[in-house]
NUKOLSE-681695 format. One record per residue (C-alpha): residue in one letter; x, y, z. Coordinates in steps of 0.001 Angstrom, whole numbers, plus 524288, in hexadecimal, padded with zeros to 5 digits. Example, Ala and Ser with C-alpha at 12.3 -4.5 7.8 and 13.67 -1.06 7.14 Angstrom:
// NUKOLSE-681695
A8300C7EE6C81E78;S835667FBDC81BE4;
This chain:
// NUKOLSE-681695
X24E2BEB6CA70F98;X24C1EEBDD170234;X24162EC9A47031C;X235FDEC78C6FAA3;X2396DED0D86F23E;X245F4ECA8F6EC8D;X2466DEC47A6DF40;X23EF7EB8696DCDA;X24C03EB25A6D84C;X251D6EB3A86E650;X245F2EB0ED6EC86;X24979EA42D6E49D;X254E4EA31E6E767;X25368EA3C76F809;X2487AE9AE86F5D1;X2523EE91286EF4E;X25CF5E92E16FA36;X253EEE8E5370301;X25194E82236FB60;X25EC0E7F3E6F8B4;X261D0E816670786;X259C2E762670B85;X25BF0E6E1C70081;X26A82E6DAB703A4;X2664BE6A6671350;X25CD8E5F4A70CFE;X26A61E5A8C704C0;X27135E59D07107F;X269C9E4F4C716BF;X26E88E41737138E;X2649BE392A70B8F;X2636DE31E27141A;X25EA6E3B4571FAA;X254FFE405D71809;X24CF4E49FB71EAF;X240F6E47AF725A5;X233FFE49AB71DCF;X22F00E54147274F;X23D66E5B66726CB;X23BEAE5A0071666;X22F05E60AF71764;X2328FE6B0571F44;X22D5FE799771B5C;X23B27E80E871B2B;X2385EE8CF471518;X22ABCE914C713D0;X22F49E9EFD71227;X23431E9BAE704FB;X22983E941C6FEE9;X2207DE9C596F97B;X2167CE9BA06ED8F;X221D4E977C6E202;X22B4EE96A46E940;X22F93E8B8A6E20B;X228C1E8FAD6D45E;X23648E96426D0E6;X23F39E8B936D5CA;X23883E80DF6CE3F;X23113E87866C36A;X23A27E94D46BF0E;X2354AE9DED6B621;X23870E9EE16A854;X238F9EAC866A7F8;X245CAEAC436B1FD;X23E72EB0546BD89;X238B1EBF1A6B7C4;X22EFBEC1BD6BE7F;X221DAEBE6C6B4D1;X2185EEC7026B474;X20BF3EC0416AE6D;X204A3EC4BD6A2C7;X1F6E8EC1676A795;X1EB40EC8506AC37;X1EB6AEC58E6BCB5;X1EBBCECA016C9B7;X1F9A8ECBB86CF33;X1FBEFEC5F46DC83;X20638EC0D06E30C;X20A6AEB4AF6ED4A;X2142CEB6D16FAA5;X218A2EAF067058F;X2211AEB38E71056;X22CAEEB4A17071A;X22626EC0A870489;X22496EC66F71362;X21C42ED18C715EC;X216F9ED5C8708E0;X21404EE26E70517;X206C0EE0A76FF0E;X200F2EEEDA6FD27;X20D93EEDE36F207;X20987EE1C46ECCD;X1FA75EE9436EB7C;X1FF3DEF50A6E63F;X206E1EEAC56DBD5;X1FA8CEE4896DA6F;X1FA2DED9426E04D;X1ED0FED4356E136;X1EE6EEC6E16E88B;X1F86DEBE536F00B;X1FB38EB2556F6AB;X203EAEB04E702AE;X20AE6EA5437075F;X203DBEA034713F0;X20A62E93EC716B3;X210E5E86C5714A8;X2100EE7A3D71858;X20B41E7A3972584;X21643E807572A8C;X2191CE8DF8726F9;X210FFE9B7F72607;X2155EEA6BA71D1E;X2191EEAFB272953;X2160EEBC16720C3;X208D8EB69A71C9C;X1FF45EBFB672502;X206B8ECB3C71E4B;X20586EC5BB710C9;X1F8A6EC078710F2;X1F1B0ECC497180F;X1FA9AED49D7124C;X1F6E7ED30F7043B;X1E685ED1E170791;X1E80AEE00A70EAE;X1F0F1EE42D70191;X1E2A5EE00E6FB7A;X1E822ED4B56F3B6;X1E0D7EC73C6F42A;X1EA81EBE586FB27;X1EBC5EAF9870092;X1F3DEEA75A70567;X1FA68E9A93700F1;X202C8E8D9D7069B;X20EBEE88D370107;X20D16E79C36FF82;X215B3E71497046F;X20FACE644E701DC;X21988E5B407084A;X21879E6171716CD;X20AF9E5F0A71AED;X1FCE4E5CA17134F;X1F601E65E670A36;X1EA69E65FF713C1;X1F5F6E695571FB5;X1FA43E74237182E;X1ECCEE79F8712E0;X1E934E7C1E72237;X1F629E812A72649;X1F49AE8C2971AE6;X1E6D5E8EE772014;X1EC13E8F4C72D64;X1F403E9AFF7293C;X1EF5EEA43371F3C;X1EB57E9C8D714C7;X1DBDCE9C8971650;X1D329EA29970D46;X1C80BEAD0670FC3;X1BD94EB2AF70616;X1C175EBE7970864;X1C359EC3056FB09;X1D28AEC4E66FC82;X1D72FEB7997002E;X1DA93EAD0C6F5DB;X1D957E9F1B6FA13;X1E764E97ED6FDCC;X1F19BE948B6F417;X1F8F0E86FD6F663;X2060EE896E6F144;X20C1BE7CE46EA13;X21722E7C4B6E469;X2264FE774D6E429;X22BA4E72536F0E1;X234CAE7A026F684;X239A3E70856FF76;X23C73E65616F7E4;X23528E5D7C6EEB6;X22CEDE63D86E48C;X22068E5CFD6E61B;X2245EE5AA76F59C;X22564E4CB36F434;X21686E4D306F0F8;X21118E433C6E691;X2078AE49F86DBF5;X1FB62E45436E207;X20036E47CE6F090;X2032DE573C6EB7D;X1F663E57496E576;X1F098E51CC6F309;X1F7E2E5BAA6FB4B;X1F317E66B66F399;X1E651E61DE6F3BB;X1E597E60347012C;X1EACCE6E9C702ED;X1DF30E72BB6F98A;X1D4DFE69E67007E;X1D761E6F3770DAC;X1D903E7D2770A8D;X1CA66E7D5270253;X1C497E762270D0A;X1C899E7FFB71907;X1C77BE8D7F70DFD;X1BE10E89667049F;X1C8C6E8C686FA69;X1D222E857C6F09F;X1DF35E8A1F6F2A9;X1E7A9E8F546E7CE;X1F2C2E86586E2C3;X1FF30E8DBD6E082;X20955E853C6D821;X21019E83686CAA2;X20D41E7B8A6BFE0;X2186BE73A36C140;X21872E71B46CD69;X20A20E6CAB6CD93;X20E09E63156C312;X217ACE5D966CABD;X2125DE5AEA6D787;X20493E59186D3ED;X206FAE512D6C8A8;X1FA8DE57506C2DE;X1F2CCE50556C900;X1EB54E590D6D27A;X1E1F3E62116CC3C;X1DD32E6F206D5FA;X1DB62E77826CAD6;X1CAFDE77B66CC86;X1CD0FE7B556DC0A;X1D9E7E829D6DDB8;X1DE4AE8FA26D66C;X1EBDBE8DE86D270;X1F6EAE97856D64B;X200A2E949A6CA5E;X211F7E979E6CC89;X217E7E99036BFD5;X221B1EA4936BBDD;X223B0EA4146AE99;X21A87EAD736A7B7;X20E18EA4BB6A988;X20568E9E046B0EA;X20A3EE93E96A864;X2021AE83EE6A7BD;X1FA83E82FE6B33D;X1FC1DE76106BE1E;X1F36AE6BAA6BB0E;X1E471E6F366B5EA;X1E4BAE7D096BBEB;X1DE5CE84776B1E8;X1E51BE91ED6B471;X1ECD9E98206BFEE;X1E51EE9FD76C9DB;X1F10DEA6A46CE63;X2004EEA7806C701;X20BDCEA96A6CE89;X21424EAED46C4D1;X2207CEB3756CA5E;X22819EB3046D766;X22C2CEC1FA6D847;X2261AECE556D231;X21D61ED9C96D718;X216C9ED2546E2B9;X21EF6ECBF56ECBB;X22090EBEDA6EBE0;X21B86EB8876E22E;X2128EEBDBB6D652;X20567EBB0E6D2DA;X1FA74EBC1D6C86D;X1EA75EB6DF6CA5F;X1E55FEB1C46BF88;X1DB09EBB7C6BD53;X1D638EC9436C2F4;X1D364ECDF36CF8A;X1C828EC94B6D120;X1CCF6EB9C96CE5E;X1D59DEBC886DACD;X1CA37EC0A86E3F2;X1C2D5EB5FF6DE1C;X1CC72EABB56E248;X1CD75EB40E6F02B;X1BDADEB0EE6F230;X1BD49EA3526ED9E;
């Protein structure tokens, strides 16, 4: 395993191993011993899926993988999973990191096994922090997997320093890149995640994903820019065009690797627009 402090490019790079490892063992199987659906689905390795993940693999930046650091007015903040481990977040404060969002879970399967450090961590570091699921859409219902994340850690509070959960959709990194989902079945499955995560926190979760990506799998064709705030993946100097008829990002992800661990950050406004978001 690669510490989280290694370049993003071998990060990468272990990620893809991985990949290649079981695409070789899915080679190997004659066509006509296909594997079983519930054997395709299978979650293999959670511990390397985390929020773009796959942004790199399938949409690299222009700029050759530099890290970007963006040239708008915003709060910096950061996303982990248990890549990561224990994080030291009185660093990340003194850095000034003001907010953060930590893997929970995904599918209805695995739990980030550093996630009580990472999540209470960074609220007694005095950063505004929630938690967020990594979708995987072919596995088990959006409705399944919105209870499983409440089930474990990914409930909101208005307490001021907890945003509302993030629903993290994006490449496949399993298989197929829209996992075998039509356009209007994605755009079901996320709605149903959506649905039954308002109606048990009052709250619309935020919808982390990239442009092309969204275009892809949704086809356009599902609109949750009124409801849900949009956490936006692109690393190449800019938010860049937004997924279909958001307006504007609420969060960017902008790079993969920088002053934060994991992954790096910026809220579309000041501090106050984050605690805003916190209390609903």
């Amino acid at each position: 395993m690669v510490s989280w402090h290694a370049p993003a490019k071998t990060r990468l790079l272990a990620a893809a191993a991985a990949l290649a490892c079981a695409a070789l063992g899915a080679t190997a199987l004659p066509a006509a011993a296909a594997a079983p659906t519930a054997a395709r689905n299978q979650i293999t390795h959670p511990e390397l899926d985390w929020a773009g993940s796959q942004i790199a693999l399938h949409q690299p930046a222009s700029a050759g993988r530099l890290t970007v650091t963006p040239n708008v007015a915003g709060t910096p903040g950061l996303d982990v999973s248990g890549y990561q481990g224990n994080v030291n977040w009185a660093s990340v404060a003194a850095n000034g990191g003001r907010f953060a969002y930590v893997k929970a879970t995904e599918s209805t399967s695995y739990v980030n096994p550093y996630f009580t450090q990472q999540y209470n961590g960074s609220y007694n570091a005095g950063l505004i922090r929630g938690a967020y699921h990594f979708a995987t859409p072919n596995t088990s219902s959006g409705a399944a997997q919105a209870d499983y994340f409440l089930a474990h850690g990914g409930g909101w509070s208005k307490d001021g320093k907890t945003l509302p959960g993030m629903l993290d959709i994006e490449w496949n990194p399993y298989g197929a890149t829209c996992y075998g989902l039509s356009a209007s079945s994605m755009v079901n499955w996320i709605l149903s995640f959506s649905n039954e995560y308002h109606a048990r926190t009052t709250r619309w979760v935020t919808i982390y994903t990239a442009t092309s990506w969204w275009s892809q799998c949704t086809g356009n064709t599902g609109d949750f820019s009124s409801t849900n705030p949009l956490a936006l993946a692109n690393y190449n100097g800019s938010p860049g065009p937004m997924p279909y008829n958001w307006p504007y990002q609420t969060i960017w992800q902008y790079a993969d690797s920088g002053i934060f661990p994991g992954d790096q950050d910026t809220f579309n406004g000041d501090y106050s627009r984050v605690q805003a978001l916190a209390n609903g």
